[in-house]
N, C-alpha and C positions, 0 to 999 in steps of 0.2 A: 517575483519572476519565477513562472515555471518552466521546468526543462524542455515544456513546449518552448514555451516565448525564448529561452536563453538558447534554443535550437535554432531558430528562426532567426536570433538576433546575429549571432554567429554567419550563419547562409549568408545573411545581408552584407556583412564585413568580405566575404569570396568576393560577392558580387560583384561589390563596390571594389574590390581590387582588382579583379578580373577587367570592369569596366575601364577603370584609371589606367588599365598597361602595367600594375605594378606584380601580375601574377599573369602568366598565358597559360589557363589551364582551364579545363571542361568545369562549367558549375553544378556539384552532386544534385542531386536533385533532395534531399536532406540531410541535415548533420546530425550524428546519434552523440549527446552528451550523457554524463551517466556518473554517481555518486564515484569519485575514486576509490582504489582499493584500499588505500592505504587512511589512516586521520591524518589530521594536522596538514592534508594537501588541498585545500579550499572544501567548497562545497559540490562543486561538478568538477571533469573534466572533460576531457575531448582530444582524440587523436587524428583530427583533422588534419594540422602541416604534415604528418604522417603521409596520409594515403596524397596531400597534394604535391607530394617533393615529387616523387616520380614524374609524372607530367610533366610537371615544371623547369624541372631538371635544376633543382636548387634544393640544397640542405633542408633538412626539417626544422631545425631550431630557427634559417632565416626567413624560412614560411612563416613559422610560428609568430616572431618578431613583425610582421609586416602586419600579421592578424592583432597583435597584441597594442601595437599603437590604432589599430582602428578601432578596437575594442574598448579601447581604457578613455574610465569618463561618460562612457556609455550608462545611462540612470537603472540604478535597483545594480548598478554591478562595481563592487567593491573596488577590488583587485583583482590583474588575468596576471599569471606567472608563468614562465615557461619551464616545465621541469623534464628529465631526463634528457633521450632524444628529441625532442622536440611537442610535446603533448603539455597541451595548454590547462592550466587549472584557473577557475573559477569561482572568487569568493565573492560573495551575494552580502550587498548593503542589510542594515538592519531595516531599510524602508521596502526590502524584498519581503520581510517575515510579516510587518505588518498588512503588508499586501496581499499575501496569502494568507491570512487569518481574513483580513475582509471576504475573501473570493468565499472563502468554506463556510464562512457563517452565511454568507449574503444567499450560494445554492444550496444551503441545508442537504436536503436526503438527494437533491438529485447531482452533488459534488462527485462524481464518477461515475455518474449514472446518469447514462443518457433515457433511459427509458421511464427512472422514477415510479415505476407503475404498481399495480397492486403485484403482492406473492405469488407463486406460483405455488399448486401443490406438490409435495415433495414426490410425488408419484404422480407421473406424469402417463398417459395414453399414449403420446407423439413419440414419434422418433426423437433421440438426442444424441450428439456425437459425444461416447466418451472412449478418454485414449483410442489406440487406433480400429476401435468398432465403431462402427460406423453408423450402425440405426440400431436403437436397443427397443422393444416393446416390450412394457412391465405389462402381465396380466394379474390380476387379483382375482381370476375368477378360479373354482376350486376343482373344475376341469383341467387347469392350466398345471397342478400338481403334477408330477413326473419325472423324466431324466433329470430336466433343467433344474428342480428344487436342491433344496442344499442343506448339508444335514448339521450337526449340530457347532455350535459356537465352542472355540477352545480356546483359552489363555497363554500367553508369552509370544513368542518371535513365530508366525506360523506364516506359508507363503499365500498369498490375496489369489493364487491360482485354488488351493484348494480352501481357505476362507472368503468364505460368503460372497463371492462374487453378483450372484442376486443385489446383495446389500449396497456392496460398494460402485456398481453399475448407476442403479437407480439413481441412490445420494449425488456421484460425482453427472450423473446426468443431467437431473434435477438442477444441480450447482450451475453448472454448464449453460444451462437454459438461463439461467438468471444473470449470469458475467457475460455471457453472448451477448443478453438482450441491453444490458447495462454500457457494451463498450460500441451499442451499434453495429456489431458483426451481428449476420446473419446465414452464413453460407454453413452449409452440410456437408460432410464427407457422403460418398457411396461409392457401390461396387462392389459391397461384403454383403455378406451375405445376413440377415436378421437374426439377431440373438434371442429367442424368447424365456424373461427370466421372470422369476418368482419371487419377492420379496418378502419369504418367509423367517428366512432368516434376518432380517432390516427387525421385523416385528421383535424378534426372539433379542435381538442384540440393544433394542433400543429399551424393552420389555427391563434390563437388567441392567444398562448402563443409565438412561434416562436421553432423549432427544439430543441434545447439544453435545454430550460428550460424544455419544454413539457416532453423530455427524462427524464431531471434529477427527476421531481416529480414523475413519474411513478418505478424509479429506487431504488429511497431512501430507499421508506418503504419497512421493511422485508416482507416477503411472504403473511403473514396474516395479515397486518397491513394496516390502512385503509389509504388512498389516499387524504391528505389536496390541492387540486387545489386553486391557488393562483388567487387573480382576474386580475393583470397581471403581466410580468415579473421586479423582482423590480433590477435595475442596480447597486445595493450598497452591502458596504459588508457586510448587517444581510444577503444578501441572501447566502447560502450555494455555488451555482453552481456560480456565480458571482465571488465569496471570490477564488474557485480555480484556472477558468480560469483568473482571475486579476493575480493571482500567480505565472500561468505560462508565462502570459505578462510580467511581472515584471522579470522574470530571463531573459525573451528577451531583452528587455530594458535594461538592466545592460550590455549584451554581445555589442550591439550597442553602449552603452554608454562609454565601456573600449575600444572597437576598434577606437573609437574619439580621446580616449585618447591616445592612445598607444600602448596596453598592451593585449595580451592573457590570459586565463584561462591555469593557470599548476598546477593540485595536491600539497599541501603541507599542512604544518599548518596553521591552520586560530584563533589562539588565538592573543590576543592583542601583538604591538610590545614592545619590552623595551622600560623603561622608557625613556632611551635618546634618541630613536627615529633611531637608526642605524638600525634595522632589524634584528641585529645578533643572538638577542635569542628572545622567545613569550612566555611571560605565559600560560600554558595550553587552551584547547579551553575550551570554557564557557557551561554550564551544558546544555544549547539552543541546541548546535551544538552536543551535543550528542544525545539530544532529536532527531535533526532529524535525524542524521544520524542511527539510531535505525530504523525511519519508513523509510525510503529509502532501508537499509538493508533487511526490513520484504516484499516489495513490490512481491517480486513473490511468496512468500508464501503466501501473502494474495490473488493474483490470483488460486493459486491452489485450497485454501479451497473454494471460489467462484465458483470453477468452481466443487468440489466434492460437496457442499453442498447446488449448483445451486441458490447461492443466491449473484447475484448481489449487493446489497445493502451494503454487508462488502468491496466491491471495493468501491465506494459510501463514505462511513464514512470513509477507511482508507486514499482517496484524500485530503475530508477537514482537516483531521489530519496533513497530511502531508503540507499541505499551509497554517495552523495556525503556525504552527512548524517553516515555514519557516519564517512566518512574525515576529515573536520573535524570532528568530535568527538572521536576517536581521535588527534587530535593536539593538541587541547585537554587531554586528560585522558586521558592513557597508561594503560592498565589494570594494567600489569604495572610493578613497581618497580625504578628505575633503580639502575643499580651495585650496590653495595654493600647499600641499603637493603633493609632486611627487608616484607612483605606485611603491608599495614595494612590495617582495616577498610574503606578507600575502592577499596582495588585489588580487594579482593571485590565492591565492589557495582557498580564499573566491570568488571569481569570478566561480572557479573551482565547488564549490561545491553548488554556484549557478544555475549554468549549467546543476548538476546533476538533481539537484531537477527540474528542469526544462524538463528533462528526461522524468522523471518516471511520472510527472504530465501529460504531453503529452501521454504518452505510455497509463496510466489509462483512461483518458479520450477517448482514440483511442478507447479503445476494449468497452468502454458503448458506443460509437456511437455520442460522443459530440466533439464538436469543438477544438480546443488548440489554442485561438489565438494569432498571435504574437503583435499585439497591441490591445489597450483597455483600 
């Protein structure tokens, strides 16, 4: 179940109480569910009895209660719990992870991506909204040199007003064009006036850091945030962009390494086997594999806000998310069988949900303009 579907499933439960007389209160026209802040409190929550106790003129906790028996039993949803004031948390069955490992392998490249289409180039002719400019035109032509050009590249903590602006126009424009087209937004800001920039420095910067990395430090920081340029690109994993695409080598690698063995990626549970080692039954999957399956779940809704709220950089932090996620899960629950042992039905559905995340890393990286490589 996705936070769409467990959005929607939710609404239904208003409805239906609203319908029944057991709630008199206007039906939102959506519910926003959303990862809690805190672990250890399901998988979503929702502060819906919230905003309905006022209308209703009833406590939040006995809203919440009214939602929580309409809710419980409902398929792909574990347990609803009411915590604090009244704010419902949501734990998602193990047949919800399976479920969403089907949906990401079944849409391959186009799992967040509505458009799927070929690249775009990273300099672009068109207007693009990035942060609040509103139409940028990149010229390459060598007329175009002038005020607008930008002089040279410097290292440490410098502000994105006076680095490279050219560079980081273009990139997050570029970006932009591709999560726009990706999350089915298509709408332009305007009213400002044309910026015309020079991606001389873009050249200069990528010239000495190498494509991906140059990408990813111009991508990171949010809008207004200044631009730390590294002195060069570091191959390990403190570096962010490194950590992900290793991530996504890493789920290649495993696919390569089970095909040696024997054995396909197939959906199922990927908790540990019984004790005796028969395969016949798994204890639960581990809090890891919920974690991630959580941000694989959120993957095109965190394209959509990116693209309504034209900031790249929430694609950005929710990849690293996702390839930390992964890497403690992956040491939770090894996909591939140790020694001796033979490939049992959990190392397929752990291979499986390797694969996924292997997906969506690639898909995210696609639309910022960076590499996914298959070794590294």
């Amino acid at each position: 179940m996705t936070p769409a579907e467990l959005s929607r499933t939710v609404l239904r439960s208003v409805r239906g109480a609203v319908e029944e007389r057991e709630l008199s209160v206007p039906v939102p026209a959506r519910i926003v569910v959303q990862p809690p802040p805190r672990p250890g409190c399901g998988d979503y929550a929702s502060n819906v009895a919230l905003q309905l106790a006022k209308p209703a003129g009833r406590p939040a906790r006995e809203v919440a209660e009214i939602l929580r028996k309409r809710l419980a039993g409902t398929p792909g949803i574990d347990r609803v719990e009411i915590a604090g004031p009244g704010f419902l948390n949501f734990t998602l069955g193990d047949g919800a992870l399976v479920a969403l490992v089907r949906d990401v392998l079944a849409q391959g490249a186009a799992y967040g991506d509505r458009s799927a289409g070929p690249v775009a180039d990273l300099v672009s002719a068109d207007p693009a909204p990035v942060g609040r400019v509103s139409t940028i035109r990149v010229s390459t032509g060598p007329a175009s040199v002038g005020p607008a050009s930008v002089g040279r590249v410097s290292t440490g903590r410098v502000s994105a007003g006076r680095f490279g602006p050219g560079a980081r126009a273009a990139v997050v424009g570029e970006a932009l064009e591709r999560i726009g087209a990706a999350a089915g937004w298509t709408g332009r800001a305007d009213g400002h006036p044309a910026l015309v920039l020079v991606p001389d420095d873009l050249a200069t910067l990528t010239a000495r850091l190498g494509t991906d990395e140059a990408r990813w430090i111009l991508l990171r920081p949010a809008a207004h945030d200044p631009v730390r340029v590294p002195e060069r690109p570091v191959q390990r994993e403190s570096n962010p962009r490194f950590r992900v695409q290793y991530a996504h080598a890493r789920t290649r690698a495993l696919v390569r390494n089970a095909a040696d063995l024997g054995f396909l990626s197939e959906p199922g549970g990927v908790g540990a086997p019984a004790a005796d080692g028969s395969g016949a039954e798994f204890r639960p999957a581990p809090a890891s594999a919920h974690a991630l399956r959580t941000l694989l779940a959120g993957h095109p809704s965190v394209v959509e806000a990116a693209a309504r709220l034209r900031a790249p950089d929430r694609l950005v932090r929710h990849l690293e998310a996702t390839a930390d996620a992964f890497f403690r899960w992956h040491d939770d629950c090894p996909p591939l069988p140790v020694g001796e042992q033979k490939p049992l039905a959990v190392h397929r559905a752990r291979l499986a949900l390797a694969e996924a995340t292997g997906t969506v890393l690639a898909n995210g990286l696609r639309l910022l303009g960076i590499s996914a490589p298959e070794h590294l």
